[in-house]
Each structure stands twice: as structure tokens, then as C-alpha cells.
C-alpha positions as CSV (number, residue, x, y, z in Angstrom):
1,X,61.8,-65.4,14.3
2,X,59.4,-68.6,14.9
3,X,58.0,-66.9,17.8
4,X,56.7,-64.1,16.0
5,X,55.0,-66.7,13.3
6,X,53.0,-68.8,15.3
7,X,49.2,-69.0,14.5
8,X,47.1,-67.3,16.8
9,X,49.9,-66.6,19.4
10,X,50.2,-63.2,21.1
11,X,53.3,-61.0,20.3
12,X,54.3,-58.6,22.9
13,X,52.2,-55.3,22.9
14,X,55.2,-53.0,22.4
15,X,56.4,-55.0,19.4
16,X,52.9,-54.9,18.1
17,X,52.1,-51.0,18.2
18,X,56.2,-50.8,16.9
19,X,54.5,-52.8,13.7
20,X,51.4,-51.3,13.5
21,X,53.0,-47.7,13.3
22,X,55.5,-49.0,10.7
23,X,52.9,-50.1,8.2
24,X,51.2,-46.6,8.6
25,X,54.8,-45.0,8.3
26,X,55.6,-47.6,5.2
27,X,52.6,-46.3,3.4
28,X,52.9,-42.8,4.0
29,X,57.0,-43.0,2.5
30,X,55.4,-44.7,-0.3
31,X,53.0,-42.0,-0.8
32,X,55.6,-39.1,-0.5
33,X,58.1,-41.1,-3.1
34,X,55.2,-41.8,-5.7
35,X,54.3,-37.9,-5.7
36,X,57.8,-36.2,-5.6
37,X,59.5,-38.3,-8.4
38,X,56.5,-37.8,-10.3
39,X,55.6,-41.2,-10.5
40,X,51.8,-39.6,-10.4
41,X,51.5,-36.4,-11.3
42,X,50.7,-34.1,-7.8
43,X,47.4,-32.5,-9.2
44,X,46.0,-36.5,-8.9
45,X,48.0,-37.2,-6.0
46,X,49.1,-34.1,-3.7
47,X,52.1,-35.0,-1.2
48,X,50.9,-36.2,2.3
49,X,52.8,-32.9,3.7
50,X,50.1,-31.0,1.3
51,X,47.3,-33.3,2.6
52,X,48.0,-32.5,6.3
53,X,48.6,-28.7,5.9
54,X,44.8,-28.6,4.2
55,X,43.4,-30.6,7.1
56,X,44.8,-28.5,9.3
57,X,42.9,-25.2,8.0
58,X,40.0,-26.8,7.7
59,X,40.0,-27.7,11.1
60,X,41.8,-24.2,12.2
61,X,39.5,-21.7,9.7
62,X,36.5,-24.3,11.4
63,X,34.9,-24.7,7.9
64,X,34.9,-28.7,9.0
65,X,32.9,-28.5,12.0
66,X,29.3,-28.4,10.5
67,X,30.3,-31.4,7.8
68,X,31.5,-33.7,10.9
69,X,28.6,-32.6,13.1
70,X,26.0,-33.4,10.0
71,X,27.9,-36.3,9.1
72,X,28.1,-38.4,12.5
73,X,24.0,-36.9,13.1
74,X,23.3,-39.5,10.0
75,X,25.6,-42.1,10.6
76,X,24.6,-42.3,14.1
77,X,21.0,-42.3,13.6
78,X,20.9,-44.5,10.4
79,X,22.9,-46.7,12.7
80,X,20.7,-46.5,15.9
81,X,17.7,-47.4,13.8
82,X,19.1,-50.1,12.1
83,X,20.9,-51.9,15.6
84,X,16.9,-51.7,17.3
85,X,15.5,-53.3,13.9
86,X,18.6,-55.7,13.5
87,X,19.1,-57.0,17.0
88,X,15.3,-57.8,17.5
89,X,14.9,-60.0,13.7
90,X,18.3,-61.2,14.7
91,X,17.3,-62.8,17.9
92,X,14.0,-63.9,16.0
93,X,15.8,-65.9,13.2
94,X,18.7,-67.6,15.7
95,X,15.7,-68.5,18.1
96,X,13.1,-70.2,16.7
97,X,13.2,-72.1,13.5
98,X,10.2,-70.5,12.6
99,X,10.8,-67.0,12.5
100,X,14.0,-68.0,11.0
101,X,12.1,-69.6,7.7
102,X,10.6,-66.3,7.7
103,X,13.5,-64.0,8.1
104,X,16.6,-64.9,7.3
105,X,16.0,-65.8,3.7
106,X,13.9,-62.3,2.9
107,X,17.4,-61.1,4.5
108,X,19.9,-62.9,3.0
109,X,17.3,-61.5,-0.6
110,X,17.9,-57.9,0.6
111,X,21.7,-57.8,1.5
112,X,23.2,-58.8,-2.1
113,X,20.9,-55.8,-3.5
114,X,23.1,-52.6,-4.6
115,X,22.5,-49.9,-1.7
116,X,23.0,-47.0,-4.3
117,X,20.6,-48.6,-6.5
118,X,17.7,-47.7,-3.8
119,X,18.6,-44.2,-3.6
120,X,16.0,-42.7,-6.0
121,X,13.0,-44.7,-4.6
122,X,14.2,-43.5,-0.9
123,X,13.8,-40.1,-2.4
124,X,10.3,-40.9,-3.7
125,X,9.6,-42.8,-0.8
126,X,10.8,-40.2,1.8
127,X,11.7,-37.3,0.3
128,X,15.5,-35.5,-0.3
129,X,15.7,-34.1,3.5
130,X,18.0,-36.0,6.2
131,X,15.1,-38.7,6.5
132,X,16.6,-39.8,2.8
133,X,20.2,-39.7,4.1
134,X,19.9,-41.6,7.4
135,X,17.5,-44.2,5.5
136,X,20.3,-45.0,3.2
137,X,22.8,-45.7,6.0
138,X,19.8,-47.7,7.9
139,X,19.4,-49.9,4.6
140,X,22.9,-50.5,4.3
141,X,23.5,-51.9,7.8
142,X,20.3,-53.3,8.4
143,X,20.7,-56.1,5.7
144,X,23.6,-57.2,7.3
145,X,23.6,-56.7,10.9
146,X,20.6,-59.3,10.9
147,X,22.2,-62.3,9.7
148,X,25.2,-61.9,11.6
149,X,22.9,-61.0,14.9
150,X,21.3,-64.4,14.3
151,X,24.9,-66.3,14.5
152,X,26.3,-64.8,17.4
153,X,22.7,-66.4,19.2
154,X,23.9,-69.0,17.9
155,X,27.0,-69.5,19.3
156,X,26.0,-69.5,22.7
157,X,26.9,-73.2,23.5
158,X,24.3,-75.6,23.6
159,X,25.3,-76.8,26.8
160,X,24.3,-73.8,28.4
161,X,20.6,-73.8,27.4
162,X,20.3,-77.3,28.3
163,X,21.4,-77.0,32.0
164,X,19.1,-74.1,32.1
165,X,16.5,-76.3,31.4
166,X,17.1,-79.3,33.4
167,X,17.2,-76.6,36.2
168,X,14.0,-75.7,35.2
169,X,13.7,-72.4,33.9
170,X,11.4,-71.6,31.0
171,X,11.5,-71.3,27.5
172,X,11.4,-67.2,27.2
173,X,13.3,-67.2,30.8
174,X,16.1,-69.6,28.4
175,X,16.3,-66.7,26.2
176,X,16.1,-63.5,28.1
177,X,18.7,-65.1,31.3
178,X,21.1,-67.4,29.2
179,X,20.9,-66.5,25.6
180,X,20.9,-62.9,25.2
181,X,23.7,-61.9,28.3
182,X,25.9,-65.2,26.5
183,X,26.0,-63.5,23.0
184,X,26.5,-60.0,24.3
185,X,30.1,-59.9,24.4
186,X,30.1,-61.3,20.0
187,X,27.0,-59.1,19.9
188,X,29.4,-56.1,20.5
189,X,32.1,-57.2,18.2
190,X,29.4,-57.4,15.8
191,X,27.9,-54.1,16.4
192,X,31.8,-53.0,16.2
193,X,31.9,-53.8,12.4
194,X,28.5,-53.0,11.5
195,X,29.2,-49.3,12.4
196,X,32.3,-49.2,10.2
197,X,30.5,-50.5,7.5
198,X,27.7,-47.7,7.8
199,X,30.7,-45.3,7.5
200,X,30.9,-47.2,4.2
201,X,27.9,-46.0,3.0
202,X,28.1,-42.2,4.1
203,X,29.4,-40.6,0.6
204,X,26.3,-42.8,-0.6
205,X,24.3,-41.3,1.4
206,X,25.5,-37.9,0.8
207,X,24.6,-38.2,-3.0
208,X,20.8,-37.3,-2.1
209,X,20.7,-33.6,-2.2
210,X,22.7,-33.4,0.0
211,X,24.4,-29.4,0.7
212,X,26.8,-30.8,3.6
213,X,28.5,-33.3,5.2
214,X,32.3,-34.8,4.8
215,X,31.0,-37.1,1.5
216,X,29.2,-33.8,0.3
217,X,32.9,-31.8,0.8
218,X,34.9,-35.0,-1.4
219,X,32.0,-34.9,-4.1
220,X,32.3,-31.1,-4.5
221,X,36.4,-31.2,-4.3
222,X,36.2,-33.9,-6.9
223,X,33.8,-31.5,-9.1
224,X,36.9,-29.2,-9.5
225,X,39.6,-31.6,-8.8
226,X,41.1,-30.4,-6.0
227,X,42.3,-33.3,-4.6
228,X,44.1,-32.1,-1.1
229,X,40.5,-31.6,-0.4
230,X,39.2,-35.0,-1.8
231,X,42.4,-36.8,0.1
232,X,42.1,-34.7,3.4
233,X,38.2,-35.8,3.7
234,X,39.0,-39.4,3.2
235,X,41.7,-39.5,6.0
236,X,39.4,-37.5,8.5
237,X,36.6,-39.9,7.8
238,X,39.2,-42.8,8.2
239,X,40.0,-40.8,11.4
240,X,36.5,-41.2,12.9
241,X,35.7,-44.2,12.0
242,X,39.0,-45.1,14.1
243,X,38.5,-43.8,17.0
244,X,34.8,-44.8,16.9
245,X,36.0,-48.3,16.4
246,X,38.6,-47.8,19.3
247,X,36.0,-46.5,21.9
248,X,33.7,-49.7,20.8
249,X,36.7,-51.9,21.6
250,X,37.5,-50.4,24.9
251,X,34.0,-50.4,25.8
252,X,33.8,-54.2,25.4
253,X,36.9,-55.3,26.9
254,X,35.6,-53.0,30.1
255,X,31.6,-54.8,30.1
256,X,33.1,-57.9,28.9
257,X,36.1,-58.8,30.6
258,X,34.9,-62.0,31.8
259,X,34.6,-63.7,28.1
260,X,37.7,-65.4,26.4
261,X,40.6,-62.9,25.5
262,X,39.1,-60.2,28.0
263,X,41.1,-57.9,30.4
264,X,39.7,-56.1,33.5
């Protein structure tokens, strides 16, 4: 029992899937117990068999498809657009003190201010068409993908910029060679989170006249309560965001295997 309990020691990778399902199949007994005895009444919380049955016709009946293809259009582009932003101010503020005087505090301003309280300027600003939806998701991640760009700089030890230099390389050739290729492994971690964190924002975005899209399809179930609907668009969110996190961790381990912790 003391093996499994010491900090930051590595279990065995069948134990650890065996635990990771349980917690999924703990929540989902919970679930079922808490709607059939009627602990909540099943109009506010449907079973999970009920949940899965409505999933499966959307997908089946194909009513989903043009939600998850509008949906992942905005997240992905708000996202895109707010990485090329981030990553450049990012490497700006951890550079050069500065650009960081006249960055990161503007930043660290913008990142504590309510998302949702933006919306209806975005919609002056921009108008109520997709341009409105992906520039919520852009605001939402930019804010703080910046900051957290600017400490995985950094990190970078300082003992690597300083043999660079008694080597003789140059300040932007410091940067560009050293810096940037050392950060890139934390860069994708960061990158990682960011983009479940735009998920975040996706029902928010959604509010703007929006017609579709998985947030739109929860807002409209909520409207008249049907709450298979409301549930079965959460988990298929949950779902994407997932395996979207999954392929961002594979990716790293497979450019990256050469930093601490990777495998080739």
C-alpha cells in the first residue's frame, strides 16, 4: 500500500487505467442510484442509460453532425488566432524586460475581466455572424495563454543561454537556437490546456445569435427542459475535448521524447 502513495512515483500503467476507469464507473453508479431511487427527480436528472440512448440518435438520425462541425470551426479558429497572438507577446514579455513592463501587466489587467461581460461590445464591435463567436473564444484564451507563454521562456535554464554566449552566438541567434526549441516541449503542455480552456468558453460563445452549434443545442434543450438533451451535449463536448487533449498529448510525447518524462 506505501508503494502506491509515494509522491511523484509512477504506479504501473495497468493499475493506473484499472483506476482511472473506476472513477468514471464510480460516478456513473452514483448517477444511476441518485435517479432511480428518486433521490432527484428524473425530469432534472435523466438516468445515464437515457442519456446514452439520446446520444445515440443524435448521432444515428445525424441531427449532430452540423453542431460539431460548427462548433470545432469556432473553437479551432478562435484558438488558432489566439496561439499566433499569444505565443509572439509571450516570447516578448519572458525576453526582454522591456517588452515585459509593457505587456504582461496590460495582460495580467485583461485576464481577471469577465469573458461574458464583453459579449455585447463584440457584437457592436464585430457584428452577430461567426466573426462574434470565434472572437469570444479568441478573448478568452488569449488573456491567458500570454502569461503562461512568458514562463515557459522562462524556464529554459539559465545555464543554457549562457554557454550559448560564451560560445559566441548572438543575442536574437540566443533566442531563436536555444530559447524557443528549449521551451517547446512546456510550450505544448501549455497549448494542451489552453485549448481545453477555449472549450470552456464555447456555450459562451454560442450566446451571440447563435442558430447552431453543441452550446446552441444545450441552451435550446434547457429552454424546454429537456434535459437528456442538455446532459447528452455536455458529455459529447466532454468527449471532444478528450480526445483533443489525447491527440495533443500523444503529439508531444512523439516531437518531444527527448525532454524529462518523455518516451520514443
Amino acid at each position: 500500500m506505501n508503494k502506491l502513495f509515494q509522491i511523484r512515483k509512477s504506479i504501473d500503467k495497468k493499475l493506473y487505467i484499472f483506476i482511472a476507469a473506476m472513477s468514471f464507473v464510480i460516478l456513473i453508479a452514483v448517477w444511476q442510484a441518485a435517479s432511480v431511487s428518486g433521490a432527484v427527480n428524473q425530469v432534472f436528472l435523466p438516468t445515464p442509460g437515457r442519456v446514452l440512448s439520446t446520444i445515440l440518435d443524435l448521432f444515428i438520425t445525424g441531427s449532430i453532425w452540423g453542431d460539431l462541425y460548427i462548433s470545432c470551426y469556432r473553437i479551432f479558429m478562435g484558438f488558432i488566432y489566439a496561439v499566433i497572438l499569444g505565443i509572439v507577446l509571450g516570447i516578448l514579455a519572458g525576453s526582454f524586460s522591456v517588452t515585459e513592463a509593457f505587456i504582461q501587466p496590460m495582460i495580467e489587467f485583461f485576464r481577471y475581466l469577465p469573458v461574458p461581460a464583453f459579449v455585447p461590445l463584440i457584437m457592436v464591435w464585430v457584428g452577430i455572424g461567426e466573426e462574434a463567436k470565434i472572437a469570444v473564444i479568441f478573448l478568452g484564451t488569449l488573456f491567458q495563454l500570454v502569461p503562461m507563454v512568458a514562463d515557459d521562456l522562462r524556464s529554459v535554464p539559465e545555464d543554457y543561454i549562457n554557454a550559448a554566449y560564451t560560445l559566441g552566438s548572438k543575442r536574437f541567434k540566443v533566442l531563436w537556437k536555444i530559447i524557443i526549441p528549449s521551451m517547446l516541449p512546456r510550450l505544448m503542455d501549455t497549448l494542451r490546456m489552453m485549448m481545453g480552456w477555449a472549450w470552456t468558453y464555447l456555450v459562451v460563445a454560442e450566446l451571440v445569435a447563435a442558430n447552431s452549434g453543441l452550446g446552441y443545442s444545450i441552451l435550446k434543450a434547457q429552454r424546454y427542459l429537456k434535459t437528456p438533451y442538455i446532459f447528452a451535449g455536455i458529455i459529447i463536448i466532454g468527449l471532444l475535448g478528450l480526445l483533443i487533449d489525447r491527440t495533443f498529448a500523444l503529439v508531444s510525447r512523439k516531437l518531444f521524447y527527448w525532454s524529462e518524462g518523455g518516451v520514443k
